[in-house]
matplotlib code that plots the C-alpha trace (Angstrom):
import matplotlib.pyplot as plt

x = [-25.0, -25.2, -29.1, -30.4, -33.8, -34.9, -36.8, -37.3, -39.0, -41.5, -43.8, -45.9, -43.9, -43.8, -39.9, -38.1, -35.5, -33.1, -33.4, -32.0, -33.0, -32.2, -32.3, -30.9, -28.4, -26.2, -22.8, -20.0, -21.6, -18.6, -20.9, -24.1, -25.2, -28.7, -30.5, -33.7, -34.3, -36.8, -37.4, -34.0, -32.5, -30.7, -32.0, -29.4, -27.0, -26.7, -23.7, -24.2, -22.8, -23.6, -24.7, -24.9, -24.1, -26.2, -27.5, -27.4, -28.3, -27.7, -28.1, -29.6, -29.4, -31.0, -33.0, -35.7, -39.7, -40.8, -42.7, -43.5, -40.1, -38.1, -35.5, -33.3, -30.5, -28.0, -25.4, -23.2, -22.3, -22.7, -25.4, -26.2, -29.3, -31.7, -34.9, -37.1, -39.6, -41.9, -43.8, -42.1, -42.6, -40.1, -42.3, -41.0, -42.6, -43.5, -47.3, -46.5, -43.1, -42.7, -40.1, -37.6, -39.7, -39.0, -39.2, -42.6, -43.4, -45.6, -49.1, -52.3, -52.9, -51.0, -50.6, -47.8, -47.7, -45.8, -45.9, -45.5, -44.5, -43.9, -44.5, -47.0, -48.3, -50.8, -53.3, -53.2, -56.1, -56.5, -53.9, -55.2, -51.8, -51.9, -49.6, -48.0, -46.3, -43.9, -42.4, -38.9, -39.9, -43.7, -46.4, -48.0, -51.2, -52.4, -53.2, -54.4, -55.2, -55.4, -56.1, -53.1, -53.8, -52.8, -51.1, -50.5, -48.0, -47.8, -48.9, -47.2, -46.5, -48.6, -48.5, -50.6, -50.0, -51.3, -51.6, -51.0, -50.3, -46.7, -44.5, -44.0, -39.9, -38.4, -41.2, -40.8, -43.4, -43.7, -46.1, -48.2, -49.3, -52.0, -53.0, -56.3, -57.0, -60.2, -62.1, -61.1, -58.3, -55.0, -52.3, -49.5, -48.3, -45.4, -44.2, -41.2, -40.4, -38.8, -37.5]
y = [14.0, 11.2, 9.3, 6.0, 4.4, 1.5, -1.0, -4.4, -4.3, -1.4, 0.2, -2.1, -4.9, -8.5, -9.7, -13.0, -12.8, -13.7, -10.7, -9.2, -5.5, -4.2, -0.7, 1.3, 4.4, 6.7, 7.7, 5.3, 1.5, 2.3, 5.1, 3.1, 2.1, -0.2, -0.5, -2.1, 0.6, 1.0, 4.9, 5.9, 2.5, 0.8, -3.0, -4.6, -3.4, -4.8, -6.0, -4.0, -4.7, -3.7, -7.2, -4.8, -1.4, 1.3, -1.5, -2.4, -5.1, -5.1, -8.6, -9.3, -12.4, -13.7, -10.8, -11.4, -11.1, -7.6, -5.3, -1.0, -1.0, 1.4, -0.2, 2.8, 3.1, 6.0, 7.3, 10.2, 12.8, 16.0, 16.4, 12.9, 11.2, 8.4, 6.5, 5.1, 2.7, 2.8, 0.0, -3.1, -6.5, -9.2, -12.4, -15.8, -17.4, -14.9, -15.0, -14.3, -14.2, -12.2, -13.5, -11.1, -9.3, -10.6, -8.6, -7.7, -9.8, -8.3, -8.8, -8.8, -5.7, -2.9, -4.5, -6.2, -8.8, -10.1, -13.4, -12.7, -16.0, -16.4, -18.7, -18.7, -19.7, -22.5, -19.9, -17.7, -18.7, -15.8, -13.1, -10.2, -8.3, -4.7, -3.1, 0.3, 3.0, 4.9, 8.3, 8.2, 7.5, 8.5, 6.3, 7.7, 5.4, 1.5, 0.5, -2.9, -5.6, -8.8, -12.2, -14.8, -18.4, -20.2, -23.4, -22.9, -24.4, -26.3, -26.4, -23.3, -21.5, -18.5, -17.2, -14.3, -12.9, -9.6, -7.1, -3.5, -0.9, -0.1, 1.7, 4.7, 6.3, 7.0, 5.3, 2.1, -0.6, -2.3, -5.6, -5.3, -8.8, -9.1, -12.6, -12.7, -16.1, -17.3, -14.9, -12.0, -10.6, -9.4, -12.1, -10.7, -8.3, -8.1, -5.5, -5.7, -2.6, -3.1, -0.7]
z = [137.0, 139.1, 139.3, 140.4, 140.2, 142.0, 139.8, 142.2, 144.8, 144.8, 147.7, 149.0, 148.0, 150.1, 149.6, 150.8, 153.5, 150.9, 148.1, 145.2, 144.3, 141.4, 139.4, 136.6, 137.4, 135.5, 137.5, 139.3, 141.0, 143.8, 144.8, 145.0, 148.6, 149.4, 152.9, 154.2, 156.7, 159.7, 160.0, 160.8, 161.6, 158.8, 159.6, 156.7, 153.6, 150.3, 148.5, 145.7, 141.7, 138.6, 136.5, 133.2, 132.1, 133.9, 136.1, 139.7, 142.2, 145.7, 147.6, 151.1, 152.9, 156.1, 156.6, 159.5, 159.1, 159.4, 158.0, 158.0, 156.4, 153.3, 150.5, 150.2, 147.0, 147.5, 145.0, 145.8, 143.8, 142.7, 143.3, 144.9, 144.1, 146.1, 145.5, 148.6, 148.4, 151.4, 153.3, 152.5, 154.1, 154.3, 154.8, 156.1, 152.6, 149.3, 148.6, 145.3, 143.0, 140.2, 137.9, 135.5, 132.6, 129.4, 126.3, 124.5, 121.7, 118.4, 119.9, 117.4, 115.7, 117.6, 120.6, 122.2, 124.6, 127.4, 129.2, 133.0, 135.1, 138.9, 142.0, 144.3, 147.8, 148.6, 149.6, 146.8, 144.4, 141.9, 140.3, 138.6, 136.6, 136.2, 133.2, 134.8, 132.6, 134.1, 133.4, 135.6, 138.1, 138.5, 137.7, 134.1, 134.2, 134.4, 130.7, 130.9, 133.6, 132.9, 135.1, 135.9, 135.6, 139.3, 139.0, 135.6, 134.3, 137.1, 140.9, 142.9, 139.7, 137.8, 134.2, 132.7, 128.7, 129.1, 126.0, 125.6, 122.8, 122.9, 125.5, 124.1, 124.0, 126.9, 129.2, 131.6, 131.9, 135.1, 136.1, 139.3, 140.4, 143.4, 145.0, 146.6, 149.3, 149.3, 151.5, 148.7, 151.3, 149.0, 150.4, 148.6, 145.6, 143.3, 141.2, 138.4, 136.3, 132.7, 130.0]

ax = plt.figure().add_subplot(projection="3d")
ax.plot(x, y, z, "-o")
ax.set_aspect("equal")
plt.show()
């Protein structure tokens, strides 16, 4: 049975008019279609590949500020399956970058940790990184939020090293990373989901 999951870029998320989204699926990448739509309107299509087995990206270029708008991926089948992600923004400029997850390293104790890297604008000065569990595709709960160090290691970049206990078999983790200016207003957010 044909699935598909959407893992990059999430609800809410602020994206670059030159994009990649990515996801897992099970089924045939031929059948996989990816739109940035505007209710009904499909605003731009994705070339979509697979970069690793039951994987899948789908590249935009050029698209044009906007905001109020869906990434949709498709797969047909029998039955077919597809995974929206409401309320994205496609900004001139990123506030804030969120780079690939990398693998958990042995943390102290029972804990893990992972080090989460990524750009940022001018006027983002603070980062705050919330560790997400998922089940599928359902949110399970946030275990652990941690702060990200601006201009670390250098100006326009971010790190944090959050820790957490383990993600449990069969479970997702994903990073949420808000910037804040300096009024307290949330500039920007970036979410990345990982196995």
């Amino acid at each position: 049975m044909p699935s598909i999951e959407i893992d990059q870029a999430l609800a809410g998320s602020h994206i670059s008019s030159n994009f990649t989204a990515i996801g897992t699926f099970s089924g045939n990448v031929a059948d996989i279609t990816c739109s940035i739509m505007k209710g009904t309107v499909t605003k731009a299509s994705g070339a979509v590949s697979s970069h690793a087995p039951g994987n899948w990206q789908a590249v935009f270029t050029a698209l044009a500020p906007d905001s109020g708008l869906s990434l949709v991926a498709h797969i047909t089948g029998s039955p077919s399956d597809e995974d929206e992600q409401p309320n994205i923004t496609v900004d001139a400029a990123e506030p804030i970058i969120l780079n690939p997850l990398p693998n958990p390293e042995q943390g102290p104790s029972e804990r893990v940790m992972v080090t989460v890297t990524g750009k940022h604008r001018q006027d983002v000065i603070a980062i705050i990184c919330a560790v997400c569990i998922f089940n599928r595709k359902e949110l399970q709960e946030v275990v652990a939020v941690w702060l990200g160090e601006v201009n670390t290691p250098k100006r326009g970049q971010w790190q944090s090293k959050p820790k957490f206990k383990p993600v449990p078999k069969g479970k997702k983790f994903g990073i949420l990373a808000i910037g804040f200016n300096k009024h307290g207003e949330i500039v920007g957010q970036a979410f990345r989901r990982r196995k």
